[in-house]
C-alpha positions, 0 to 999 in steps of 0.5 A: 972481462973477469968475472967472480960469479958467488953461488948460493949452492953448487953448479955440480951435482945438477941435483935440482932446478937451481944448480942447473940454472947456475952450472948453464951460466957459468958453462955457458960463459965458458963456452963462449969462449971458443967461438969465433969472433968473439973479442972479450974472453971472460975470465971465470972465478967461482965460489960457492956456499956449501951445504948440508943439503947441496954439498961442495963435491969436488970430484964431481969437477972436470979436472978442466974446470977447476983449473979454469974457475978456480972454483971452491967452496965454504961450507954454511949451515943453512939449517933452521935454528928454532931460536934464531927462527923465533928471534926474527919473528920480533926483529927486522931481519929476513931470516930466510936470507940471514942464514946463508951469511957466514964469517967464513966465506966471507973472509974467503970473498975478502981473499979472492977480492983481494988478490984479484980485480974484478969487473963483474960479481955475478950473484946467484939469487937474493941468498947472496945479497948479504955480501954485497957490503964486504963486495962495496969495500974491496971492490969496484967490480959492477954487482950484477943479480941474478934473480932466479925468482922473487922469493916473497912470492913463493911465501906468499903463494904457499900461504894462499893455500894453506888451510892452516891458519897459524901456518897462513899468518907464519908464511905471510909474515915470512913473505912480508919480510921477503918483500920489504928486503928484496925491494930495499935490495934490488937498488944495492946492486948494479944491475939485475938479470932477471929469469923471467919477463914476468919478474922483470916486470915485477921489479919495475913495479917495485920502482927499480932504479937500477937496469934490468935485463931478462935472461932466462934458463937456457940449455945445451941444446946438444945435450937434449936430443929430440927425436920423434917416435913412431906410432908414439902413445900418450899414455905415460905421465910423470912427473919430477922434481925435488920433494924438499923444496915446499911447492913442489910437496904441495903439488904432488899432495893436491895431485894425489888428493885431487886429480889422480883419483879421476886420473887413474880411471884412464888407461895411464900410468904415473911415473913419480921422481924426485930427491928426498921422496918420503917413505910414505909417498913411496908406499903408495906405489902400485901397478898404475902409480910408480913412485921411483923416488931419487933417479940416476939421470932425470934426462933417461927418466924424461925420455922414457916416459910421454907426458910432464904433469906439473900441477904447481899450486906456488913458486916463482921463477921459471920452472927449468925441468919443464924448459927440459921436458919442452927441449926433449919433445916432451908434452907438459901440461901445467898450472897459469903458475907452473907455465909463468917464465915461459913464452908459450901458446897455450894448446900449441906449445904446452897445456895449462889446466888449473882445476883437476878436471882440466887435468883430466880432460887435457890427458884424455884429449891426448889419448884420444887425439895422437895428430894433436899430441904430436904437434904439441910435442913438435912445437915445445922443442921448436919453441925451446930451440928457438928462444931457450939456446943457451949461447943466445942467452949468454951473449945478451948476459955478457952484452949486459955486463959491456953495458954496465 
């Protein structure tokens, strides 16, 4: 089976959520490759848009890898144009998605189209789907969507707790617009691979006609080891994730505003990392909040520290740094939204708290109650080696390609 998998941003550097899911995916179809009995070898070809924000960097590839996707990149600029922006507030288009359609990596798609028979165009979120028509013309490859999240939804969110009223109106038109183009597009392709059960059943209520699968993050488990501590405390918190992605700025402001100031009165510390952390976060770093800004390995960062705080307020999706945090035995406590995705008990596998008090008083209980906050620890990796291992999830990605 040949595969042409179009990326919205590239596997490598694994810089955030996103490039980690994709990087899973097509790592994980070439792993399949070298086990046992498996009678279909996929053949794997990649291109991906470059950014300025997620640049192409070609020597950050394996020499291995390269030979075997034939990965490359064309660099789109993304960056909001103000009179682009204005001129689809009074058109039709949804300019969230339009600003990652380019002539140039179209022309490059057309080539690799050309030159190659595909039998699966694997397209990594809805930032994809505008070359879906070019696909439909030199094809009759099987399109296949992998929705990373319902992308109105985040909009949405975010304009639900905005206090700003022009801005409220501005994120619900944006939404509004998300909306009306994801369920046009969703019965344009062939098939969608959902990451989450919750989004699946989402695009069934948006009538989707096509067949649906959910396939969620999955990870190498190899590369998160668990090892319980001895004697282990609870009393380090942190949290990561990128600040230039709009909900997780949100959730840190509602952290330090509302939560921190009774959170601190603990005997704990918050450990702070994230890409893009502003100068004014950073100056707010003391003995009991240490702000790291950008860490050279999110992996180290995790390990040394005791318990995630993940107080998303907005998003859609799975949110893989807690998929991460679960594999490495970690305690997550989150929002109902933060856990979305994920097939958790509540108090068993992670905790969910939606009020700064519930924050407050689920730490505290860590502290206090060592026995709980082990088994909590022990049950978020057996939950993550269960359900979350990714050569499972591959084998019913690629069961699902058979089936198309």
């Amino acid at each position: 089976m040949k595969i042409l998998q179009l990326c919205n941003k590239p596997p490598l550097p694994m810089i955030d959520g996103g490039c980690i899911a994709i990087h899973n995916i097509a790592t994980g179809l070439l792993k399949r490759n070298t086990t046992a009995k498996i009678k279909d070898e996929i053949e794997l070809e990649i291109l991906t848009v470059s950014t300025e924000k997620h640049p192409f960097l070609i020597d950050t590839y394996s020499k291995e890898f390269i030979e075997k996707t034939k990965i490359d990149g064309v660099f789109v600029d993304t960056r909001v144009n103000i009179i682009d922006a204005f001129s689809a507030l009074v058109t039709s288009d949804s300019y969230n998605i339009s600003r990652f359609f380019s002539t140039d990596f179209d022309r490059k798609l057309v080539e690799r189209l050309n030159e190659n028979q595909y039998d699966i165009v694997h397209l990594e979120s809805l930032f994809m789907t505008p070359y879906i028509s070019t696909i439909r013309r030199m094809s009759g490859a099987k399109i296949v969507l992998r929705s990373h999240n319902l992308e109105h939804l985040i909009w949405e969110r975010l304009a639900n707790t905005t206090r700003n009223t022009a801005k409220r109106m501005y994120l619900n038109h944006l939404a509004s617009k998300l909306k009306t183009y994801e369920k046009k597009t969703i019965n344009e392709v062939d098939g969608i691979a959902a990451i989450s059960f919750d989004d699946t059943n989402r695009f069934q209520k948006f009538k989707c006609k096509v067949p649906l699968i959910t396939v969620p993050f999955g990870i190498d488990l190899e590369k998160y080891k668990y090892q319980e501590k001895q004697n282990q405390t609870f009393e380090n918190l942190f949290h990561i994730g990128a600040m230039n992605w709009a909900p997780n700025k949100e959730a840190i402001n509602w952290m330090l505003d509302e939560i921190w100031p009774e959170l601190s009165k603990l005997n704990v510390q918050l450990h702070l990392a994230g890409r893009e952390t502003p100068e004014s976060l950073k100056k707010l770093s003391d003995q009991k909040l240490i702000v790291h800004g950008d860490v050279e390995n999110a992996i180290d960062f995790m390990n040394q520290n005791d318990v995630m705080i993940v107080p998303l307020l907005s998003g859609s999706g799975m949110r893989v740094k807690i998929i991460e945090a679960m594999a490495l035995g970690k305690v997550v406590i989150t929002t109902t939204i933060g856990g979305e995705g994920i097939d958790y008990i509540n108090g068993e596998h992670l905790l969910i708290a939606d009020t700064p008090t519930e924050f407050v008083n689920h730490v505290r209980q860590l502290i206090e109650n060592n026995e709980k906050a082990v088994s909590i620890s022990r049950n978020a990796r057996k939950l993550i080696v269960e359900k979350y291992n990714n050569s499972n999830i591959i084998e019913n990605l690629v069961s699902f390609y058979q089936s198309l």
